[in-house]
C-alpha positions in Angstrom: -70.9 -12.0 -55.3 -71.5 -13.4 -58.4 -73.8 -12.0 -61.0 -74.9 -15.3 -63.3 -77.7 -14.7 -64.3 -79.5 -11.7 -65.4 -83.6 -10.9 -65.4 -84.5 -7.9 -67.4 -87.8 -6.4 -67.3 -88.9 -5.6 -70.3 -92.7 -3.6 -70.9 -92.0 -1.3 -73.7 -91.1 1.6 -72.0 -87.8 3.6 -73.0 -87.0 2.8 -69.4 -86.7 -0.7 -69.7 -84.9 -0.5 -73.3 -82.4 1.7 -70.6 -82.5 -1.1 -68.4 -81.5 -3.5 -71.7 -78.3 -1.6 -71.8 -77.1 -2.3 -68.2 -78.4 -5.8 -68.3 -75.9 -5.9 -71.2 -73.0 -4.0 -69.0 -73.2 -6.6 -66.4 -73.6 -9.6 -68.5 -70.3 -8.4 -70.5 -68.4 -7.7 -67.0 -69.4 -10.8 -65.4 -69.6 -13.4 -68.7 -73.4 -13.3 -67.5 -76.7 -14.9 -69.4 -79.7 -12.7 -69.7 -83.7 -13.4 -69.4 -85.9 -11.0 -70.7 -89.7 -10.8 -69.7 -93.1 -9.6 -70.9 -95.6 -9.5 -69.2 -99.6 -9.2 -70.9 -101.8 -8.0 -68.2 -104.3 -10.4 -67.4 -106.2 -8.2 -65.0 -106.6 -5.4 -67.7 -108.1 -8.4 -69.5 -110.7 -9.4 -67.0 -111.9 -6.1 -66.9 -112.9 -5.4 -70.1 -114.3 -9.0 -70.4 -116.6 -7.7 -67.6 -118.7 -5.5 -70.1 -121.4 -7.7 -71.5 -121.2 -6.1 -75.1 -117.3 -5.8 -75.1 -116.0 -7.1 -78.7 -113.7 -9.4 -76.9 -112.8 -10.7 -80.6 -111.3 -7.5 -81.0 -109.9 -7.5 -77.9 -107.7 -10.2 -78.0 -107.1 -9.8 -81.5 -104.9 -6.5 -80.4 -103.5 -8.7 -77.2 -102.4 -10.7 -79.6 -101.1 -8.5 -82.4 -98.9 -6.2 -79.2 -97.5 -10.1 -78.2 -96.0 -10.8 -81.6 -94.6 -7.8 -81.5 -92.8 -8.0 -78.4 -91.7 -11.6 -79.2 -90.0 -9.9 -82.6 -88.7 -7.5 -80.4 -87.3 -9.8 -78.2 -86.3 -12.2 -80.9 -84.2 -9.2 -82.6 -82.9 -8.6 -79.0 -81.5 -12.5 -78.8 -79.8 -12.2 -82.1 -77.8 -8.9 -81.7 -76.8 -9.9 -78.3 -75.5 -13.3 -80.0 -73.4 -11.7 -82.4 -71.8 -10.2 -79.6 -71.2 -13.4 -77.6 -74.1 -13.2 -75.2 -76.7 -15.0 -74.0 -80.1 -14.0 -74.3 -83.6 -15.5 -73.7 -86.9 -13.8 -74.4 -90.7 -14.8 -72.7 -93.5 -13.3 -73.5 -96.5 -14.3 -70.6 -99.6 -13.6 -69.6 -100.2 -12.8 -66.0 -99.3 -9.8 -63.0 -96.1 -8.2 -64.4 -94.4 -8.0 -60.7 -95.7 -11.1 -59.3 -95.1 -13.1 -62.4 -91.3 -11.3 -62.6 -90.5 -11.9 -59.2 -91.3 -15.9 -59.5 -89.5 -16.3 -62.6 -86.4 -14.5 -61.3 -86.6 -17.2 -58.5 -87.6 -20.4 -60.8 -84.1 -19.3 -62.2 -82.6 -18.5 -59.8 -81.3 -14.9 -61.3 -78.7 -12.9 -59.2 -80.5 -9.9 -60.0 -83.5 -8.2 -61.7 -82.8 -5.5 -63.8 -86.0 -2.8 -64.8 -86.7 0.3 -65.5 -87.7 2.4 -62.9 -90.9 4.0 -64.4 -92.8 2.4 -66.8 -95.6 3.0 -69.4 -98.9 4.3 -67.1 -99.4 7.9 -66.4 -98.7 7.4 -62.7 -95.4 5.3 -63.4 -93.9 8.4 -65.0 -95.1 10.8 -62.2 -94.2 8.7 -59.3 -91.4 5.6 -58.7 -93.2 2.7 -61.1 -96.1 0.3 -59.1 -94.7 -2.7 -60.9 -91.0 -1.6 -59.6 -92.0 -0.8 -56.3 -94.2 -3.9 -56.1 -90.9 -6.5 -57.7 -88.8 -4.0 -54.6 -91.2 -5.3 -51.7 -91.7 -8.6 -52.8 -87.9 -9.9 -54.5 -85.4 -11.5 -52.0 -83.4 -10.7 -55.4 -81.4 -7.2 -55.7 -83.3 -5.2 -58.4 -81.5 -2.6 -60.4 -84.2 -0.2 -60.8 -82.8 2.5 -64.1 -83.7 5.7 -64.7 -83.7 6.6 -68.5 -80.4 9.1 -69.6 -81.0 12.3 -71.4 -77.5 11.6 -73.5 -77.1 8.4 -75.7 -73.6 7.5 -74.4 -72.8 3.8 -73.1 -73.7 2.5 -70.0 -70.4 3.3 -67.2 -70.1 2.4 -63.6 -67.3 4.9 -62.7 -68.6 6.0 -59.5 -70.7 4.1 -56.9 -72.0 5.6 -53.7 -73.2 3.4 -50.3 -75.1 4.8 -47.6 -74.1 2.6 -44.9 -76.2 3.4 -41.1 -73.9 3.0 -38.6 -76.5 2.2 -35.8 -76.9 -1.2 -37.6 -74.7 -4.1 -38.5 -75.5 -4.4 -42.2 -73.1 -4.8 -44.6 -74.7 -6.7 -47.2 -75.0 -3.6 -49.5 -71.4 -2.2 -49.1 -70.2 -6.0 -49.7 -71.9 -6.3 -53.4 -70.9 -2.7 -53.8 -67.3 -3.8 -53.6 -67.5 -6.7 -55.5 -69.4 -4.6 -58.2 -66.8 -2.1 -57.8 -64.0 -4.3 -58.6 -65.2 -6.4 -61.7 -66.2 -2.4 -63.4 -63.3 -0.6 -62.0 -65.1 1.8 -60.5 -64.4 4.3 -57.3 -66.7 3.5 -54.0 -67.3 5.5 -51.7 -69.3 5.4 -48.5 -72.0 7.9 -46.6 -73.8 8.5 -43.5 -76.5 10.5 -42.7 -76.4 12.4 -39.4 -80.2 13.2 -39.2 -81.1 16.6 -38.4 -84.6 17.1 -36.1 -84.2 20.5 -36.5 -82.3 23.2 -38.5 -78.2 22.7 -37.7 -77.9 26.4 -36.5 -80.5 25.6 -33.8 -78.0 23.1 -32.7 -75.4 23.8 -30.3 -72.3 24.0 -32.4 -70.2 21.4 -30.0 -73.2 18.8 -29.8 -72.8 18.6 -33.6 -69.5 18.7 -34.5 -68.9 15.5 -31.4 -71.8 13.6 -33.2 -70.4 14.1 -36.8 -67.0 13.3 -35.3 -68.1 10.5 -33.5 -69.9 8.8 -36.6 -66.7 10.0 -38.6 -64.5 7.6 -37.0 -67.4 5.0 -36.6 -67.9 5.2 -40.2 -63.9 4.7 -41.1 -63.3 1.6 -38.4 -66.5 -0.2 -40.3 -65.5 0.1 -43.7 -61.8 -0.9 -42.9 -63.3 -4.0 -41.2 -65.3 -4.7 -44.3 -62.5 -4.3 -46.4 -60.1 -6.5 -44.1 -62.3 -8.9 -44.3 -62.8 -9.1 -47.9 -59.4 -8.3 -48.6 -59.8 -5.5 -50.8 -56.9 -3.1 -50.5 -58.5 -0.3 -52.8 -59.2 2.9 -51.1 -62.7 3.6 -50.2 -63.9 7.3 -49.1 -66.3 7.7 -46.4 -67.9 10.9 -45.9 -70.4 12.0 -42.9 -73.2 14.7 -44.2 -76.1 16.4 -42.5 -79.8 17.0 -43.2 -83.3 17.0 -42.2 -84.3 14.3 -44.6 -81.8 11.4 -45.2 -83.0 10.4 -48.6 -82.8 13.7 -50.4 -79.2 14.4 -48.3 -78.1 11.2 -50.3 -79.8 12.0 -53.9 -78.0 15.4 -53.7 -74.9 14.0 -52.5 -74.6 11.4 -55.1 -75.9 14.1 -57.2 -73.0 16.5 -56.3 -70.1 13.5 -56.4 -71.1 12.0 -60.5 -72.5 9.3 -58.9 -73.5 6.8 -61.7 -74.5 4.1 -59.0 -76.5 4.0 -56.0 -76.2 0.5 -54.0 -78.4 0.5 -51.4 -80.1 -1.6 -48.7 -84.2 -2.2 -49.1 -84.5 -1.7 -45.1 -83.4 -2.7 -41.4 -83.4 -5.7 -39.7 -86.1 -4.7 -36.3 -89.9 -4.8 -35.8 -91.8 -4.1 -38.9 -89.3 -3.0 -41.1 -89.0 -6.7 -41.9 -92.0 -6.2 -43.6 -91.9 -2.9 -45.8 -89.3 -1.5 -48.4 -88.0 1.4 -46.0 -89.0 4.9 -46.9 -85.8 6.2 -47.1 -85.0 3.4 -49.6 -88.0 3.7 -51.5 -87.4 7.7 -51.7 -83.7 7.6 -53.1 -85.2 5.5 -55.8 -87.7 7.8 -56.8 -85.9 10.9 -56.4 -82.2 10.1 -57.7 -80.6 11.4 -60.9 -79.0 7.9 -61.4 -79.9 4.3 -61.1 -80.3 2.6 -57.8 -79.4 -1.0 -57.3 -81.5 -2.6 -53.5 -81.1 -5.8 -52.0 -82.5 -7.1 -48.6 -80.0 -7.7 -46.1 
């Protein structure tokens, strides 16, 4: 895994300056150049243009005052990052932030997107961002989505946590997770969900102690097959947990282990999941206390 090539995000949010200060992590651990993007909503455009006595004079006017600032922005962005031996390129466009972010990732063939995971609208900072979720579904490129820290210290990677399912052969998230792991020094460790359908005390005792046991050892064989086969020689903790919900069980469990890193896959591999970023996926994302990196499988 090689991270060359670095898309950030940008859209003015504090989020996405967040996501600036990963972008800059990676591109210092992996000698990596970055591309930052903004996007001008064109369909916010068309909208207004719709009104018959809309001052579209003025309209464009402020489109184009709020695009020279971003390009400053972005040019004050390219010349701090040079001083410090790093490659940066800054785009201002008009167009559909995640469709037009998704295609330039792919015109340049990034190795990842990096964004915040909320953004500017009222609903981005309830919910998981529409322009995050939207680059999620549609990217065959991981995408770091960032959630904005309450403390001003430096981007680390200390700790990174994998859910891995055992009932399917996918290791692609575990594998960058590794590689990650190595080029920041940071611990890994691995975790399965045994999902609950009802409350564990209306479960006989011996039925879930065997099924925990069972996924245990499942668990252990498949990461030291990974690591075999990678030949990473590092220890790796796995850990079986239980709950009703799988995504929450992993948000408070990263949540409880200092997790700084959630590496995750965007779904399965059967039937329509193909199609859709899974729910459990999409729900660790919204809900976890730290960032959350997805690729495809």
């Amino acid at each position: 895994m090689k991270i060359q090539k670095i898309l950030w995000a940008y859209d003015g949010s504090k989020e996405s300056d967040e996501a600036l200060k990963y972008a800059v992590f990676l591109a210092k651990k992996f000698g990596s150049g970055i591309t930052g993007v903004y996007v001008s909503v064109m369909p916010i455009m068309s909208m207004y243009l719709n009104y018959p006595h809309f001052e579209s004079e003025l309209f464009f006017s402020l489109m184009e005052q709020a695009e020279k600032h971003h390009k400053s922005k972005l040019n004050s962005i390219e010349n701090e990052l040079a001083s410090q031996g790093l490659r940066f390129n800054g785009r201002v466009i008009k167009g559909e932030p995640a469709k037009d972010i998704v295609e330039i990732a792919r015109g340049e063939k990034s190795d990842l997107i990096v964004m915040g995971k909320r953004g500017l609208g009222l609903i981005d900072r309830v919910l998981i961002g529409s322009t995050t979720l939207k680059v999620l579904r549609k990217s065959d490129i991981p995408v770091l989505s960032v959630k904005k820290r309450d403390e001003k210290s430096t981007v680390e990677i200390k700790n990174i946590l994998v859910p891995y399912d055992i009932s399917e052969k996918i290791d692609s998230a575990l594998n960058y997770a590794i590689n990650l792991g190595e080029e920041a020094s940071a611990n890994i460790s691995v975790v399965y969900v045994v999902r609950l359908e009802s409350y564990d005390f209306e479960i006989p005792y011996n039925l879930l102690e065997n099924l925990t046991m069972f996924a245990s050892n499942e668990l252990a064989k498949r990461v030291e097959e990974i690591k075999l086969k990678l030949g990473i020689k590092s220890e790796i903790k796995t850990e079986v947990i239980q709950g009703l919900n799988p995504a929450l069980s992993i948000v408070n469990h990263a949540s409880s282990k200092n997790t700084d890193l959630i590496v995750i896959n965007t779904h399965g591999r059967k039937g329509i999941k193909r199609l859709i970023l899974g729910s459990v996926t999409e729900k660790v994302i919204q809900e976890s206390h730290c960032s959350v990196l997805a690729l495809k499988p």
